[in-house]
N, C-alpha and C positions, 0 to 999 in steps of 0.2 A: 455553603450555608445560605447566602441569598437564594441561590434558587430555590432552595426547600424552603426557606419562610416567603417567597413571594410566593411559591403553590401552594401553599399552609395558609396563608393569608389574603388569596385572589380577591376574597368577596366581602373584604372587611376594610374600612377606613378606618386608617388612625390606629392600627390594631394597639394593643398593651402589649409589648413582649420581655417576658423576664424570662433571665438566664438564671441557670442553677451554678453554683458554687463547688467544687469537688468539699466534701466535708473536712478530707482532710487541711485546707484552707483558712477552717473556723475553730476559733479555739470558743470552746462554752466552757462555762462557769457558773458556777450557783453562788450568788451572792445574797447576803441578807443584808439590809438597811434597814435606819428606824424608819418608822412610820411617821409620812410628813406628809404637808397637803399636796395634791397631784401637781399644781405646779412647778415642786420642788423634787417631785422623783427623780426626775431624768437629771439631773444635778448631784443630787445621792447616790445611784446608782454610779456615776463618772467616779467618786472622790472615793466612794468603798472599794470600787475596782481597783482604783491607783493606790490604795492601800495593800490592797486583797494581791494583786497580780500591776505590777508597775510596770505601764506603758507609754510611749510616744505617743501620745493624741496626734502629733500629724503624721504618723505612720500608720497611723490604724483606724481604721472605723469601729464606732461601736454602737450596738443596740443590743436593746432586750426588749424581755415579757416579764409584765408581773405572776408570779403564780400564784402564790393567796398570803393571808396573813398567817404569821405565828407568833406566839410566846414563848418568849427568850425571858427567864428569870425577870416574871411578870411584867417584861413588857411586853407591848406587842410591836413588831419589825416587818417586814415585809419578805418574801423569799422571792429574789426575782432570777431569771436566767439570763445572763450576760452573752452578747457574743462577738467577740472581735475577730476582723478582718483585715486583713493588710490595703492601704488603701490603692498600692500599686495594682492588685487583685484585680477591686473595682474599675481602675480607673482603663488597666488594659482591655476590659468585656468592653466598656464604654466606645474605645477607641474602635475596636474592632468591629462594634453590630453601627458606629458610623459610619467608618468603612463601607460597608455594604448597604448603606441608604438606611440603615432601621432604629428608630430611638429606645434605646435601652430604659425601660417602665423602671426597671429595679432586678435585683438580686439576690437570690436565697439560697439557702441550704436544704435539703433533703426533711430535715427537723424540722425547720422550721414550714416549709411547704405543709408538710403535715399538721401540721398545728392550725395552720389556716384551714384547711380543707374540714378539721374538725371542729374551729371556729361556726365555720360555716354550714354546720352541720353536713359537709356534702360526704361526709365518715363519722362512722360512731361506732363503739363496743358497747351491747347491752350488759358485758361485764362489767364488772367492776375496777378489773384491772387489767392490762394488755400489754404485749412486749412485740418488740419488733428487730428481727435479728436481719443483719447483711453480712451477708458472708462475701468478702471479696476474693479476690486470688490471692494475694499474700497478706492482709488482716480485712479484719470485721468489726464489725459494731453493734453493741445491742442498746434498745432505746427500752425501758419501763413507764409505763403509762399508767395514772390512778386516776380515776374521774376522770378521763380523756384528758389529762394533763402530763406533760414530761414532767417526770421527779427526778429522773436516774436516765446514763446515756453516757459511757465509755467505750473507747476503743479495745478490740481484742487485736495482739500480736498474733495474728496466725491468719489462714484463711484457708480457700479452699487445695490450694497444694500442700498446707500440713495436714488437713482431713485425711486426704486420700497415701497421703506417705503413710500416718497412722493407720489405713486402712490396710493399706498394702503390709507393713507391718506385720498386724494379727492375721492377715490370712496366711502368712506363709507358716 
C-alpha cells in the first residue's frame, strides 16, 4: 500500500487521502427529526437514532446528511440519513495508513462517495430518477436516487454466484 500511494502521490504535498469503508461496515438509516435550528440538528439527529436503533456512542461513530424537509401530520421534520460506524473500523484504517507514513483525511462509504461527487456536480442524471445496483459475489445492493438524492438503499441476499446458479438452472 505505501508504495502505490507514494507513486500515486509523487507530485503532491500534503496529499488528502481517504480510505473507503467496505459498505458492509455501515449500517444506514433514514431517520426523521423535527425540525430545529441548524445548531441543534446534529443533537437531534444523536437522540432520534438512540430512540430509533440504540447504540453505544463510544462504540460507534456517527454521521449523517440532511435530505430535505417533510410533513409529518402537519408538521414539518426533517428526513435525514443516518450512518453508523464501529469506531474500531475507523480507528484501525487510522492506525494502519500511520503505519506507512500517510495521514488518513477521512473515511467513506461507496454511498456516500457518491453523494459527494454529486454534491459536487462532478456526476449528475438528467433524469429524474436513477438507481445504482452492485452486484457482488454472494450479495448486492441497490441504491434509488430522486433529484440526485438517496431516498432508498438495501442490501440484496444474493449476488453474482446465485445469478449464474439460476442461470445455469434454466439452461439445462
Amino acid at each position: 500500500l505505501q508504495k502505490h500511494l507514494n507513486k500515486f502521490c509523487t507530485n503532491v504535498k500534503n496529499p488528502l487521502v481517504w480510505c473507503g469503508l467496505p459498505r458492509e461496515a455501515v449500517r444506514v438509516y433514514n431517520v426523521t427529526i423535527p425540525k430545529v435550528p441548524d445548531n441543534e440538528i446534529a443533537n437531534s439527529v444523536f437522540w432520534s437514532m438512540q430512540k430509533e436503533e440504540p447504540f453505544e456512542s463510544e462504540e460507534f461513530i456517527i454521521d449523517f446528511d440532511l435530505v430535505k424537509e417533510i410533513q409529518d401530520n402537519s408538521l414539518t421534520k426533517l428526513l435525514t440519513i443516518v450512518y453508523l460506524v464501529r469506531r474500531q473500523e475507523v480507528v484501525g484504517l487510522e492506525k494502519l495508513f500511520k503505519k506507512i507514513d500517510f495521514a488518513l483525511t477521512g473515511v467513506s462509504t461507496p454511498t456516500v462517495a457518491l453523494q459527494n461527487e454529486i454534491r459536487r456536480d462532478h456526476f449528475s442524471s438528467t433524469d429524474e430518477s436513477f438507481s445504482r445496483l452492485v452486484i457482488g459475489e454472494n450479495k448486492s445492493f441497490i441504491e434509488i436516487y430522486f433529484h440526485n438524492t438517496l431516498v432508498f438503499s438495501r442490501d440484496i441476499k444474493t449476488g453474482i454466484s446465485s445469478f449464474i446458479d439460476s442461470l445455469m438452472e434454466i439452461a439445462s
